[in-house]
BALUM-467829 format. One record per residue (C-alpha): residue number from 1; residue in three letters; x, z, y. Coordinates in nm, 4 decimals, padded with zeros to 6 digits. Example, Ala and Ser with C-alpha at 12.3 -4.5 7.8 and 13.67 -1.06 7.14 Angstrom:
2
   k   r       xx       zz       yy
   1 ALA  01.2300  00.7800 -00.4500
   2 SER  01.3670  00.7140 -00.1060
! end
This chain:
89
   k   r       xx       zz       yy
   1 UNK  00.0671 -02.4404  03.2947
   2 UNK -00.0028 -02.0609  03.2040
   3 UNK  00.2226 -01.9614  03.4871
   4 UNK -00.0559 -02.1320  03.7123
   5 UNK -00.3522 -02.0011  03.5452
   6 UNK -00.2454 -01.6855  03.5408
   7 UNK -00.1846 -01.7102  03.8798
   8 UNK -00.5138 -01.8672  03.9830
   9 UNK -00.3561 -02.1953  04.0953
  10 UNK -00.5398 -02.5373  04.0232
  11 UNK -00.2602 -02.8135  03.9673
  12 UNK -00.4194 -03.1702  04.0524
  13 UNK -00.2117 -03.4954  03.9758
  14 UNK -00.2682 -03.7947  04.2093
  15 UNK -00.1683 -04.1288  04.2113
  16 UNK -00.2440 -04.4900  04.2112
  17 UNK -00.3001 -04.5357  03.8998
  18 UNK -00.6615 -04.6102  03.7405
  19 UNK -00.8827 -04.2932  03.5918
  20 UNK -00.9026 -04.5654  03.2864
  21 UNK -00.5528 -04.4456  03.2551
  22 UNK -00.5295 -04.1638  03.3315
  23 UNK -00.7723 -04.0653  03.0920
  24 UNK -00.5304 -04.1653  02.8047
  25 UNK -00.2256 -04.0182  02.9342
  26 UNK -00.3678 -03.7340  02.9817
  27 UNK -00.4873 -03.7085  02.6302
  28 UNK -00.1487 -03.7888  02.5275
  29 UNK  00.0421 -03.5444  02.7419
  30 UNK -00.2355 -03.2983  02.6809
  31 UNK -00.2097 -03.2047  03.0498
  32 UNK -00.4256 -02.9199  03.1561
  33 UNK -00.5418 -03.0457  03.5169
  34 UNK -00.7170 -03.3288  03.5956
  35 UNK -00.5329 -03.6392  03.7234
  36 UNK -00.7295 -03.8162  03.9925
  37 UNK -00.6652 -04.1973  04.1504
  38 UNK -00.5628 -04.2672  04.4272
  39 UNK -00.5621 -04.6678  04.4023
  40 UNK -00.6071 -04.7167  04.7611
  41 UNK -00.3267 -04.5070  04.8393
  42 UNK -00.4676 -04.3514  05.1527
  43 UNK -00.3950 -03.9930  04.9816
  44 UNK -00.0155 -04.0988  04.9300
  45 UNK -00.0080 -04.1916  05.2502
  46 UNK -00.1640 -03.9348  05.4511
  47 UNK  00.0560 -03.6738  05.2782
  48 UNK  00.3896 -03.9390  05.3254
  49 UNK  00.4884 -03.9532  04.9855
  50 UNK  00.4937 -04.3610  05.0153
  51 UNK  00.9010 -04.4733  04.9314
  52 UNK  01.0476 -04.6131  05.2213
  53 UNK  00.9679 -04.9637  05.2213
  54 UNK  00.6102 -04.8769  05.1055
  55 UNK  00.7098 -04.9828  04.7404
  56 UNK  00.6149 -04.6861  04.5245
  57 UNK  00.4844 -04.3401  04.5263
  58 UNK  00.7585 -04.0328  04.5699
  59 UNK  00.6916 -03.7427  04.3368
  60 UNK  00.5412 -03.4589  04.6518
  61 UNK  00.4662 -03.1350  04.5206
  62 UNK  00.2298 -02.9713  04.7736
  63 UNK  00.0499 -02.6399  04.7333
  64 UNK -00.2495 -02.5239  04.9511
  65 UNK -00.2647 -02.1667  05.0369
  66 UNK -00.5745 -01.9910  04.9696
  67 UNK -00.6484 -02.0789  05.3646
  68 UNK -00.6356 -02.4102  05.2926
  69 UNK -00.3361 -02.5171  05.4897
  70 UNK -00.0081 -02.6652  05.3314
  71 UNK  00.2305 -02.3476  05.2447
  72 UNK  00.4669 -02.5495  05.0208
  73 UNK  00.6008 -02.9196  05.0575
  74 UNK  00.8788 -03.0643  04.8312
  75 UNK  00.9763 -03.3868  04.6805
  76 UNK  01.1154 -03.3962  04.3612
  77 UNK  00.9571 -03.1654  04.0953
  78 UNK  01.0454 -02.7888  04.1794
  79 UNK  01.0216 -02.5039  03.9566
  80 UNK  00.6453 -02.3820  03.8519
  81 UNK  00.7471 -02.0195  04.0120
  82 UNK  00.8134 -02.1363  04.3623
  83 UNK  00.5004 -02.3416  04.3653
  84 UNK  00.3320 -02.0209  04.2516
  85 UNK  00.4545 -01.8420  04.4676
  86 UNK  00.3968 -02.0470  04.7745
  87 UNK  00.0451 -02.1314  04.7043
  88 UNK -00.0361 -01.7117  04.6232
  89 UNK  00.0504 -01.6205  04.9848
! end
């Protein structure tokens, strides 16, 4: 996380889960960025990180560059410095 604040880069999780949970895994993972729902999954879709078959969510890492637009897209969960990196340009 300090890699990201020190950067000025906001990390946001989103998924389908309720903010009811979210709330207490949060607390328990003592994240430092919000987690926001996405129960509808219109985000999850929008950005295509529905599993084939439309059974789950794929982990999508996506930074927005300071000009809003999409400078990074990866699934999986890539290195903090790339992300970083991609979202500083």
């Amino acid at each position: 996380m300090s890699e990201f604040t020190r950067a000025g880069v906001q990390p946001v999780g989103i998924n389908p889960a309720s903010a009811a949970s979210h709330a207490k895994y949060a607390a328990k993972m003592q994240f430092g960025f919000p987690l926001l729902s996405d129960a509808d999954r219109s985000i999850a879709e929008a950005y295509h990180a529905i599993k084939l078959g439309g059974l789950g969510i794929q982990r999508t890492v996506y930074a927005i560059g300071r000009d809003g637009k999409i400078a990074y897209a990866v699934r999986g969960a890539p290195p903090p410095a790339d992300i970083v990196a991609a979202a500083a340009q």
